[in-house]
Backbone bond lengths (Angstrom), bond angles and torsions (degrees), N, CA, C in turn:
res aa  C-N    CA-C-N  psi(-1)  N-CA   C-N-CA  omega(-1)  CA-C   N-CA-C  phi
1 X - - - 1.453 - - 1.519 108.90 -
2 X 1.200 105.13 112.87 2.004 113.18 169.10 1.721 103.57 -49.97
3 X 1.468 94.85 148.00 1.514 109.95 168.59 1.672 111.19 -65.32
4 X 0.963 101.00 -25.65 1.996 108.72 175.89 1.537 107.78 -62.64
5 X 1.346 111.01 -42.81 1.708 104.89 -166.32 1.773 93.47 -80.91
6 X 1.449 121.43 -28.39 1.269 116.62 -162.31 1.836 89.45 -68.02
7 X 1.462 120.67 -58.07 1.172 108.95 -162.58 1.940 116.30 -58.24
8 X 0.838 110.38 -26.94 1.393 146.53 -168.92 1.852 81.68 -60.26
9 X 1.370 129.37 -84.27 0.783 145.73 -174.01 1.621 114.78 -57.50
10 X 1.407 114.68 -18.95 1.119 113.91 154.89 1.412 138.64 -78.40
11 X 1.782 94.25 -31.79 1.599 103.95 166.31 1.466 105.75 -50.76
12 X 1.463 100.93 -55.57 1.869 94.70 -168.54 1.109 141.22 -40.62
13 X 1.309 84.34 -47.02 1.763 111.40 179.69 1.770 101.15 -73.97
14 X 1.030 117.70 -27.57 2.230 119.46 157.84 1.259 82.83 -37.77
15 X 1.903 111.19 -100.72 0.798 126.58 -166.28 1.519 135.16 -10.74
16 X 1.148 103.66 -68.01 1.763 108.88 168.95 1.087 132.90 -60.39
17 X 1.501 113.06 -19.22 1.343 124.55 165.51 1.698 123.52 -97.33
18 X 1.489 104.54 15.82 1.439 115.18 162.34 1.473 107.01 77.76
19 X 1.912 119.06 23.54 1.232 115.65 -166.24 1.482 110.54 -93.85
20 X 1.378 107.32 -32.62 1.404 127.27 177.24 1.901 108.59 -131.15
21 X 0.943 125.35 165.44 1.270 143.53 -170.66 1.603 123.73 -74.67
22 X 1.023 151.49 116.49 1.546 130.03 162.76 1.801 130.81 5.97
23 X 1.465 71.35 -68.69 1.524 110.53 -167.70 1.762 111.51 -47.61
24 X 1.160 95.07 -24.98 1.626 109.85 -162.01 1.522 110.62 -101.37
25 X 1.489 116.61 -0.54 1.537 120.31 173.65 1.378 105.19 -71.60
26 X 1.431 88.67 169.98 1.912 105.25 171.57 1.321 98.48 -89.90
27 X 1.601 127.13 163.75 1.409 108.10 146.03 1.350 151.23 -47.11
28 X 1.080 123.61 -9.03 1.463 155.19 -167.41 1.671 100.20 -103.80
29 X 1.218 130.35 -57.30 1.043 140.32 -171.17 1.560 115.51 -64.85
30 X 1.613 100.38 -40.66 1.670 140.06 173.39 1.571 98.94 -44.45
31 X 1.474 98.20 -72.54 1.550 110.94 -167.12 1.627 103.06 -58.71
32 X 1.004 132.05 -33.95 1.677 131.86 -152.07 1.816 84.28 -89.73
33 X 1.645 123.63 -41.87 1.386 107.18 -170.49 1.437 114.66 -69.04
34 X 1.727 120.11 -30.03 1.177 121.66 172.57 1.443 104.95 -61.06
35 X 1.576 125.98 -46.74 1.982 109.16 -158.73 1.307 113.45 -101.30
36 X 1.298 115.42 -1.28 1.189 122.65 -165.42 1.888 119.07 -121.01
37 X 1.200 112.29 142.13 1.173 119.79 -168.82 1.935 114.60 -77.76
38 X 1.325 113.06 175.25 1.383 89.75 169.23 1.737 136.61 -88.72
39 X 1.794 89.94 -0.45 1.493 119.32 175.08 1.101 100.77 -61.20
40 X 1.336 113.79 -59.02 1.531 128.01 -153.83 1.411 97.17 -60.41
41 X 1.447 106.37 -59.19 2.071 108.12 -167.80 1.023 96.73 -61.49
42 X 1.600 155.97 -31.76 1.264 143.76 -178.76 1.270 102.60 -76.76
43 X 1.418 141.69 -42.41 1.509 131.77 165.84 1.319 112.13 -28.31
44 X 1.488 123.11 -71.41 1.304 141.28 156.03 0.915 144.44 13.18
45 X 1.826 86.56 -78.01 1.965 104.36 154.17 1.197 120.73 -71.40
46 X 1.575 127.63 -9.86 1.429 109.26 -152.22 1.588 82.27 -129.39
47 X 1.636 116.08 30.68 1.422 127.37 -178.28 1.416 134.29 39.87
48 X 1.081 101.19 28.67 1.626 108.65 171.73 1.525 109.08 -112.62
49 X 1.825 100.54 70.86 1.408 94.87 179.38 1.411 92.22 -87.31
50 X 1.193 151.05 -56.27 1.298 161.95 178.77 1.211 104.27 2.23
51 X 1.000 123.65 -47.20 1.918 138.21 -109.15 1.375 76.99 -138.64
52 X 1.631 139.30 -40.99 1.202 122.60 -173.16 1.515 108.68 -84.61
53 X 1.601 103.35 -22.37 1.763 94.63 -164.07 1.938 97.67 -82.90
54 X 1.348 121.50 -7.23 1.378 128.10 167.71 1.602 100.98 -66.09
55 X 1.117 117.75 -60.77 1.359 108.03 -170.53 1.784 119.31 -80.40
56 X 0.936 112.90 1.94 1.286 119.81 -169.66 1.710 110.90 -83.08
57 X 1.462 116.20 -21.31 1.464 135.23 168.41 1.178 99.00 -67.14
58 X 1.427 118.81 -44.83 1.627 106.29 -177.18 1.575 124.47 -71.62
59 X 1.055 82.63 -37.70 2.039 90.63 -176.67 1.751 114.34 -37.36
């Protein structure tokens, strides 16, 4: 996982938690706050995207 998607995924997870604004994402960052949960972006950071995109078929 690139340091870009990690930060990216950190904006989001700002975002959703009312830390920073919409307005202020990247596109990349944008897309992950719309499809993605706040589980998921913390998977992310804490690098278990792997492990999330396995379980994510199940949900």
């Amino acid at each position: 996982m690139t340091d870009d998607k990690r930060k990216a995924a950190g904006m989001a997870l700002a975002a959703k938690r009312g830390e920073i604004t919409e307005s202020e994402l990247s596109t990349e960052a944008k897309e992950m706050y719309d499809t993605m949960s706040e589980e998921q972006l913390m998977d992310i950071l804490k690098g278990q995207e792997g492990q999330e995109g396995q379980e994510k078929g199940q949900e």
